[in-house]
Wavefront OBJ file of the C-alpha trace (Angstrom):
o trace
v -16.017 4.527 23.143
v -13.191 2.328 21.854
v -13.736 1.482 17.933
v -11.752 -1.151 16.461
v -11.348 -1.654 12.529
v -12.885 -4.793 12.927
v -16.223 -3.470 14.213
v -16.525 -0.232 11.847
v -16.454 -2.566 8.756
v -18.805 -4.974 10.711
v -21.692 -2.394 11.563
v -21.128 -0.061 8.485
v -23.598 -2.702 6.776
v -19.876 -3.708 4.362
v -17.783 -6.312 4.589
v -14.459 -5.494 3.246
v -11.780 -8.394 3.110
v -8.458 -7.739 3.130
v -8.359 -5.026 5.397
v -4.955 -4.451 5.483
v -5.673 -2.529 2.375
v -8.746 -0.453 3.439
v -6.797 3.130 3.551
v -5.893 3.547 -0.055
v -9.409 1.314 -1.107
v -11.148 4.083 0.409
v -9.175 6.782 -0.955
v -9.725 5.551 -4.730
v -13.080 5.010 -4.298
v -13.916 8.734 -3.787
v -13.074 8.803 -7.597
v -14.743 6.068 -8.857
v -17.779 7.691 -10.200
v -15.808 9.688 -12.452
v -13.933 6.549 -13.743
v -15.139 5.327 -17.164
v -13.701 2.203 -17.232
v -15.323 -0.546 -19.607
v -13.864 -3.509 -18.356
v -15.507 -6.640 -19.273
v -17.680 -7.838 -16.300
v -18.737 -11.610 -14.855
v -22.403 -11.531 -13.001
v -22.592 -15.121 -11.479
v -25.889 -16.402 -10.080
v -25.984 -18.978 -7.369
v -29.163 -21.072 -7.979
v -29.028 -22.236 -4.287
v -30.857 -25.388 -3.319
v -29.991 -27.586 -6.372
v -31.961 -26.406 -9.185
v -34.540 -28.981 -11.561
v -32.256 -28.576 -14.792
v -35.066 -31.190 -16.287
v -37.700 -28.987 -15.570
v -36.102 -25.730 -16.941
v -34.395 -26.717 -19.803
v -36.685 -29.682 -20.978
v -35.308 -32.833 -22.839
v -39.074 -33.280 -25.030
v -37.518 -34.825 -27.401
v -36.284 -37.828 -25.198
v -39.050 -39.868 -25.029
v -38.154 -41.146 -21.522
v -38.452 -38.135 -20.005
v -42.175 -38.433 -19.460
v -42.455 -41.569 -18.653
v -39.839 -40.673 -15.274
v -42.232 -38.113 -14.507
v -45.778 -38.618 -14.920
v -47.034 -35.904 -12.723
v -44.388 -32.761 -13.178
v -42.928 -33.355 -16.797
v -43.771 -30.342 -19.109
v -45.622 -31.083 -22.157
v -44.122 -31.014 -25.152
v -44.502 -27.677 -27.300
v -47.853 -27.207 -28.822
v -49.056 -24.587 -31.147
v -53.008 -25.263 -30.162
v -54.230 -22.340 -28.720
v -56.318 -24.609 -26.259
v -53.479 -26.900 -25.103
v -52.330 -24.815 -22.081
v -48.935 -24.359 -21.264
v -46.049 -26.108 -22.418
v -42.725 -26.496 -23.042
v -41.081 -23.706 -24.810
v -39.072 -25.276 -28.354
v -35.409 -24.263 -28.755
v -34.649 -26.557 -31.337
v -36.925 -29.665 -31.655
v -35.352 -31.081 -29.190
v -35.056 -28.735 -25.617
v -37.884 -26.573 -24.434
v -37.722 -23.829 -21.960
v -40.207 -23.844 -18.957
v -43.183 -22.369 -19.761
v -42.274 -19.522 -16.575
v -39.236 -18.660 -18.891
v -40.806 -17.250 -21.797
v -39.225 -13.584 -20.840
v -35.659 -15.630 -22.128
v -36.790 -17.036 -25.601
v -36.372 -13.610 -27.527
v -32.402 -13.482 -26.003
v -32.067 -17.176 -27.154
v -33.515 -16.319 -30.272
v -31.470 -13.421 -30.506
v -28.366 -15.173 -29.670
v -27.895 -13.762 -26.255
v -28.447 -16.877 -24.166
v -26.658 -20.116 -24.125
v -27.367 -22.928 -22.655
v -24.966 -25.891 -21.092
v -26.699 -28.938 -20.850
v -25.467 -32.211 -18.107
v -23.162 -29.815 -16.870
v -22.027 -29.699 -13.119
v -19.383 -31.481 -10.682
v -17.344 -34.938 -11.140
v -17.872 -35.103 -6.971
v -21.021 -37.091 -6.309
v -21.812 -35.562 -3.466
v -25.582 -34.984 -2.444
v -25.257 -32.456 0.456
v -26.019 -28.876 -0.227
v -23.387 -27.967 1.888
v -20.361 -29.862 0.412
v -21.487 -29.811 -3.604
v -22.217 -25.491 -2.901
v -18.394 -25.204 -1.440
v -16.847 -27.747 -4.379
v -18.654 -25.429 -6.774
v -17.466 -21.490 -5.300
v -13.953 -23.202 -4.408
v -13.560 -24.987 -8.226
v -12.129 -28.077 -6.263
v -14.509 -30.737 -6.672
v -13.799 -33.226 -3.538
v -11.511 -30.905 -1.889
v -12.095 -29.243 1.501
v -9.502 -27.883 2.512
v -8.969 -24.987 -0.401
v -8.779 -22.136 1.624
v -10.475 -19.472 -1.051
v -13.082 -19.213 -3.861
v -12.265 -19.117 -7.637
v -13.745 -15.403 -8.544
v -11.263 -14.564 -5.327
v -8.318 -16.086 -6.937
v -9.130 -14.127 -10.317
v -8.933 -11.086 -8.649
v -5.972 -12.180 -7.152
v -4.115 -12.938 -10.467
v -5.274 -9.839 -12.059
v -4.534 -6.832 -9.065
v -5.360 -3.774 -10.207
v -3.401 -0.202 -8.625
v -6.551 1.705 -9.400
v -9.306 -0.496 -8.429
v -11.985 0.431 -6.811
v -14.448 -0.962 -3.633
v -16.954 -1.734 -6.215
v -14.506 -3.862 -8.248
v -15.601 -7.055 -6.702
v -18.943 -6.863 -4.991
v -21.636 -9.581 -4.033
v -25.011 -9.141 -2.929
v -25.711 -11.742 -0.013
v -26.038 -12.047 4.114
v -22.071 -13.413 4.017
v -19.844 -12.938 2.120
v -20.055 -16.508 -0.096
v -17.077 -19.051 -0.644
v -16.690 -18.338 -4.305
v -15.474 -14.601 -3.122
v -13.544 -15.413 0.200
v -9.870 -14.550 -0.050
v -7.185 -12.251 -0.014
v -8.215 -9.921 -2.712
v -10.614 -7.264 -1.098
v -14.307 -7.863 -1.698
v -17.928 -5.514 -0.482
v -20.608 -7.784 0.704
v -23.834 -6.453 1.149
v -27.720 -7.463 0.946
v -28.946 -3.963 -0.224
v -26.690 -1.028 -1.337
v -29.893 0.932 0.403
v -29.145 -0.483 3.395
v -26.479 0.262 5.301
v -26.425 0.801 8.580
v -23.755 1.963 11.337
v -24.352 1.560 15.201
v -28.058 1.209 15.087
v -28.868 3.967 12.948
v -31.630 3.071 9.963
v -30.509 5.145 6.802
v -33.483 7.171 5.222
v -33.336 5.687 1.015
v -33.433 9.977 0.214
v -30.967 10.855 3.113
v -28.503 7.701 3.535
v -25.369 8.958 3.040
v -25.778 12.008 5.143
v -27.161 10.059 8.307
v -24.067 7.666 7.439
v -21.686 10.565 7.508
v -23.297 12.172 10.086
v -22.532 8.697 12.100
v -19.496 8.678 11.238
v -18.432 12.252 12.576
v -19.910 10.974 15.885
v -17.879 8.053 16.019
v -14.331 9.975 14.899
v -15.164 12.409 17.874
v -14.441 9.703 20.241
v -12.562 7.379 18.573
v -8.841 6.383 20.138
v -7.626 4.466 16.786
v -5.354 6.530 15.024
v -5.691 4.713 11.552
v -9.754 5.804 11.671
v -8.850 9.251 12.414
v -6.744 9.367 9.966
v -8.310 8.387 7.180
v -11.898 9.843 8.144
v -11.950 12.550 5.437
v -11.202 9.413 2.616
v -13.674 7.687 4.239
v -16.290 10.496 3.924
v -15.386 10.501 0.166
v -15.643 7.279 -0.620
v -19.433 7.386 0.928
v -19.413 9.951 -1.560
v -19.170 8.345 -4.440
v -22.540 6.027 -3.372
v -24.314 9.451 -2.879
v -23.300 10.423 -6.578
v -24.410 6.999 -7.948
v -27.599 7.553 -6.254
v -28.799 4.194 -5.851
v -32.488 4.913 -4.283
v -32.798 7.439 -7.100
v -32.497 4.739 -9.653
v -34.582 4.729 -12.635
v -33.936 1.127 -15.564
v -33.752 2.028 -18.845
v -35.200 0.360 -22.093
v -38.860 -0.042 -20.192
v -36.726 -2.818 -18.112
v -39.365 -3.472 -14.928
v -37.528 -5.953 -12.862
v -39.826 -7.977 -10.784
v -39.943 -8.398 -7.049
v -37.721 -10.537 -4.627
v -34.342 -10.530 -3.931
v -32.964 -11.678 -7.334
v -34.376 -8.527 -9.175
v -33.060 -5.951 -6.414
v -29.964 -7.347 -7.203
v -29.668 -6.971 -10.382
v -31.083 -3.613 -10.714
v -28.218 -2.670 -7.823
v -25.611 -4.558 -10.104
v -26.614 -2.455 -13.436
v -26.871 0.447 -11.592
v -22.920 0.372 -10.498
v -22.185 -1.165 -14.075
v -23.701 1.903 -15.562
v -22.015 4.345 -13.101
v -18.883 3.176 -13.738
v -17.587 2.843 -10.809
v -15.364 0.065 -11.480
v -17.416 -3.102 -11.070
v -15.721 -6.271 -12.411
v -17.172 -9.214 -10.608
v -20.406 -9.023 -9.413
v -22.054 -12.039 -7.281
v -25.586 -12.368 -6.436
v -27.898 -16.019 -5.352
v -31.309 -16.890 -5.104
v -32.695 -20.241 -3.272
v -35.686 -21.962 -2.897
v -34.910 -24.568 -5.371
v -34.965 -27.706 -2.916
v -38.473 -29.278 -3.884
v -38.679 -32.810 -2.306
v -42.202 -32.638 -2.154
v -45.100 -30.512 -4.526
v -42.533 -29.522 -6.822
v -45.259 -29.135 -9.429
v -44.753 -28.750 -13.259
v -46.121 -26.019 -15.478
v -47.324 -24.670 -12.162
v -46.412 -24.931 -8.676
v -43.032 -24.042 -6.519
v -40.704 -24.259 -9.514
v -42.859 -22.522 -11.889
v -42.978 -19.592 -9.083
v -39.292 -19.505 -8.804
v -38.619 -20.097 -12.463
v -40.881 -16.314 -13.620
v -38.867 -14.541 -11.135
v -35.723 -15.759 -12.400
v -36.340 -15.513 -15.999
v -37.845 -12.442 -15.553
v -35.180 -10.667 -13.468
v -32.594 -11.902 -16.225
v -34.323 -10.275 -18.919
v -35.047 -7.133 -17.220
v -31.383 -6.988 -16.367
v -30.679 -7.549 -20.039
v -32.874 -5.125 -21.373
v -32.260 -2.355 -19.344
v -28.310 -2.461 -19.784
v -28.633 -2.562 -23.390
v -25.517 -2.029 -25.151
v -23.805 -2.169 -22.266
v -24.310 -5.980 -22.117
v -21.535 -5.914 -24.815
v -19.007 -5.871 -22.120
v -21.507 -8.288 -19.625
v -21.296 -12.005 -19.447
v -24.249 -13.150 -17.043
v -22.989 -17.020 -15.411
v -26.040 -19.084 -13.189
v -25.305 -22.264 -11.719
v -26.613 -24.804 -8.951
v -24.910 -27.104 -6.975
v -26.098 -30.226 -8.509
v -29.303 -31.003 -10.637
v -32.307 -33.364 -9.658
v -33.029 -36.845 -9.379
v -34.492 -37.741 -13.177
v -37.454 -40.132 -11.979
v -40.506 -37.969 -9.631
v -40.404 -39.167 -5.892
v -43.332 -40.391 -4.054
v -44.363 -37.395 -3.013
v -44.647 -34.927 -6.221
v -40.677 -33.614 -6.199
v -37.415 -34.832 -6.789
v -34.538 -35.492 -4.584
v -30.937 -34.634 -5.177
v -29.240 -35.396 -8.279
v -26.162 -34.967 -9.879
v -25.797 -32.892 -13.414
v -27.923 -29.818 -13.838
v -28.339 -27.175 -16.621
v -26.100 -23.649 -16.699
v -27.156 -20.282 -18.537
v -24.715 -17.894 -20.009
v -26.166 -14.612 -21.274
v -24.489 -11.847 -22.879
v -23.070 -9.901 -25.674
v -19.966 -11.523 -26.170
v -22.363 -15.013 -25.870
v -22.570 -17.279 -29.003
v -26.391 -18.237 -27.912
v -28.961 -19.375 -29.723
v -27.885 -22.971 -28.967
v -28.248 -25.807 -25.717
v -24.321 -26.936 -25.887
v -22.774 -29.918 -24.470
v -23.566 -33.984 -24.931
v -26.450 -34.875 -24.133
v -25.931 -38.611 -22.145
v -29.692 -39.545 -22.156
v -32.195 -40.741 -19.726
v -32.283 -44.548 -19.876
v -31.930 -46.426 -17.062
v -28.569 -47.429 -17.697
v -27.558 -43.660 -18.975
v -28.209 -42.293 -15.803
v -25.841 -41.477 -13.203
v -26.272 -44.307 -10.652
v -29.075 -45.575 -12.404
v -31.162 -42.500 -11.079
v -29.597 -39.235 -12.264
v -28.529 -37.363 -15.083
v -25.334 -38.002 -16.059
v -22.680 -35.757 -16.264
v -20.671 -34.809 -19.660
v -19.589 -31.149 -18.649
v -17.065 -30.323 -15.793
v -18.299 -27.075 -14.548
v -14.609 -26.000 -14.405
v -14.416 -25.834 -17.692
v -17.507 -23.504 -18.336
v -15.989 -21.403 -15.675
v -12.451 -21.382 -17.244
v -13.837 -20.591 -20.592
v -15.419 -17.815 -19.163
v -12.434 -16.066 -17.515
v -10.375 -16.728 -20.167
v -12.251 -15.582 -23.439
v -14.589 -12.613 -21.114
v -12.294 -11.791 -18.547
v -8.792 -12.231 -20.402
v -7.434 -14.743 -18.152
v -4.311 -16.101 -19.622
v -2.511 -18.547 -16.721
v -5.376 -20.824 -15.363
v -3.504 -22.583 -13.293
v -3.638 -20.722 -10.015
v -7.246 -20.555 -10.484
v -8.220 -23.747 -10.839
v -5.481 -25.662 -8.756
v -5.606 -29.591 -9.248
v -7.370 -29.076 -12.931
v -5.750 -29.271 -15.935
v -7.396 -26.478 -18.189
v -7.966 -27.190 -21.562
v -9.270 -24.839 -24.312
v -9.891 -28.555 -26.505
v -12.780 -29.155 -23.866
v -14.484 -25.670 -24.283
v -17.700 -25.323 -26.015
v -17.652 -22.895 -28.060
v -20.083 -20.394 -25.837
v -17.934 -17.257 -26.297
v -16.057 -16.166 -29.117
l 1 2 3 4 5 6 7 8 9 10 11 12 13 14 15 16 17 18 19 20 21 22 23 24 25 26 27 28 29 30 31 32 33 34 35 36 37 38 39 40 41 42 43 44 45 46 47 48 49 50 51 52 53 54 55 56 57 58 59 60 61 62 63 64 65 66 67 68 69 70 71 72 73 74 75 76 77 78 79 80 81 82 83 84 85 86 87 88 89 90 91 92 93 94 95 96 97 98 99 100 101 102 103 104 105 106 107 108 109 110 111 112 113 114 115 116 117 118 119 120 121 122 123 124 125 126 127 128 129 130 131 132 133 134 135 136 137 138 139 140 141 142 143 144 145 146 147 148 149 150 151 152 153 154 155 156 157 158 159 160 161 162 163 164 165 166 167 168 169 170 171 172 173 174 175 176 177 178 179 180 181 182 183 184 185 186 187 188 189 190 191 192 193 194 195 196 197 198 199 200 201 202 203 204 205 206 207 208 209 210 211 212 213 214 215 216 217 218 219 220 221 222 223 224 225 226 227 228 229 230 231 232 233 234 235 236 237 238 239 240 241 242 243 244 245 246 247 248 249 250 251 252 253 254 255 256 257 258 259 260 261 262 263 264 265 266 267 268 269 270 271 272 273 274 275 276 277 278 279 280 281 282 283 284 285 286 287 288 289 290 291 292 293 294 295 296 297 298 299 300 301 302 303 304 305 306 307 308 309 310 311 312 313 314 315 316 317 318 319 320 321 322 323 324 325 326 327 328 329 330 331 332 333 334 335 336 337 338 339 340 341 342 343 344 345 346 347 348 349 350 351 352 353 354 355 356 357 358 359 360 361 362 363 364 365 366 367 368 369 370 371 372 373 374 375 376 377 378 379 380 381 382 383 384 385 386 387 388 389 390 391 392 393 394 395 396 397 398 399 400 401 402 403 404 405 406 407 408 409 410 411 412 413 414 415 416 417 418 419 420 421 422 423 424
């Protein structure tokens, strides 16, 4: 059977890109459990679907935000034990959703921030076009050919990194990651696969190998014969982390779905050290035309998983988060006024979380435009007052060191002037 490089990275259940450099990857990699490297870290969250930033982070104390929805708003925050729920108070002003109380002790405790009319200058509506503005940093551009985590990795190469340096949990590899500098896309760490073969959680990496050894057998391409015993070793190093064996710390429980596997996986390879940098992970379900409900409902649903999973993540790291900054974002927020049929269509700015140790939380940044008629974006949105390339650039330059944001962020002037203030 004739095995081309192309199809082993397919059907392994990775996607490396940047193949050219798989060899010597592969060979470093066997080491990279015994690496204890404390690099500082970026987890973004893709909010996919256009999150309700009205509905999560609440404006009661803008007395037209009620009146735009009279069926979904949240109520205001009450103290009466028989009110039922309602917004959660940040500061007299904001409330989180009532599904997010699991993230008002890490606001409290300065560990969450919150940006506030934040998203992109493009007023684009489609999913689609406002998702690939957002992971390519080039609002109203098409044609950019990679994603701005990809061209961080790409200013910063490393001799010694690992296959876990840059790794995001999803079907595809997303835009924000596509590029030259070698990324590992994967659903499930637990499930890899190779040639039809199910891996056993307990017995993975021996099936794997054991597939493997079949495959070199027959195999014609010199380059996989070759390098077969560094490949063995760099399945290695996911038998040492152990991943089905996994245990969180701290009492963490993360809940179920997606966005909690992930982020168990994700503080599983921080905590092994195995050279994790950028870590990418997205949740969806946040398109709700119709029934979008308010303290309960769709969003409520999706909002206890989220919050939830964050915390859990939080908590079971623990000091570890000192070198963590957690980024979630959506494409573009929701239409201020309720639709016809119990939802919202699509909108235009939209609220972002940063949590983390290095985060100055404890605080809903950014200027907040208002929801009167002639406030809002097009007369029906909220406006924007935050470029989301400027939350991003202040994260990769005061996290992840990045000194020349230029090549990052091509066509955008960054400037440290327009930063909030988020990290120190």
């Amino acid at each position: 059977m004739s095995i081309s490089r192309r199809y082993f990275l397919k059907n392994s259940g990775l996607s490396l890109f940047g193949a050219a450099v798989v060899p010597s990857f592969l060979r470093r990699a066997a080491f990279a459990a015994e690496q204890s490297s404390r690099k500082k870290i970026l987890v973004a969250i893709f909010q996919r679907g256009a999150a309700d930033g009205l509905n999560i982070v609440i404006p009661f104390g803008e007395k037209d935000y009620h009146a735009l929805r009279p069926t979904i708003a949240i109520p205001e925050p009450s103290t009466r034990s028989d009110a039922g729920p309602s917004a959660i108070d940040l500061d007299g002003f904001f409330g989180l959703h009532p599904s997010l109380s699991s993230l008002k002790p890490l606001f409290d405790s300065r560990q969450l921030a919150i940006i506030h009319a934040a998203g992109s200058p493009d007023a684009t509506r489609s999913h689609f076009d406002a998702q690939d503005y957002m992971e390519s940093a080039t609002p109203g551009v098409k044609s950019t050919p990679d994603g701005w985590l990809n061209r961080f990795l790409q200013s910063a190469p490393q001799a010694d990194a690992t296959p876990f340096r840059a790794v995001a949990f999803a079907a595809s590899t997303p835009r924000t990651m596509m590029g030259t500098a070698p990324c590992l896309c994967t659903e499930d760490l637990q499930g890899f696969h190779l040639a039809g073969n199910a891996i056993h959680p307990a017995r993975g990496v021996q099936l794997l190998a054991g597939a493997f050894e079949e495959m070199y057998a027959s195999a014609p391409d010199h380059l996989l014969s070759s390098t077969a015993h560094e490949t063995f070793e760099a399945i290695s190093t996911l038998q040492r982390i152990q991943i089905a064996e996994y245990k969180p710390e701290n009492g963490a429980q993360y809940p179920r779905g997606p966005l909690g596997k992930s982020l168990k996986q994700i503080a599983q390879l921080i905590k092994s050290d195995a050279g994790l940098e950028i870590a990418f992970t997205e949740v969806g379900g946040w398109d709700h035309h119709v029934n979008e409900g308010g303290v309960n409902g769709q969003l409520a649903s999706r909002l206890k998983e989220f919050g939830d999973a964050l915390a859990a993540f939080n908590q079971d790291l623990g000091d570890r988060m000192a070198d963590v900054t957690v980024l979630t974002m959506s494409e573009f927020g929701r239409t201020a006024r309720e639709n016809g049929n119990r939802g919202t269509d699509h909108g235009h700015a939209n609220a972002m979380f940063v949590m983390g140790g290095p985060v100055k939380g404890g605080k809903v940044y950014g200027k907040w435009p208002g929801l009167k008629e002639h406030q809002l974006h097009e007369g029906r949105d909220l406006a924007l007052t935050s470029d989301f390339r400027d939350v991003f650039a202040e994260v990769a330059t005061r996290h992840l060191g990045v000194t020349d944001t230029a090549g990052i962020f091509p066509g955008y002037a960054i400037s440290p002037a327009r930063f909030h203030g988020f990290l120190g």
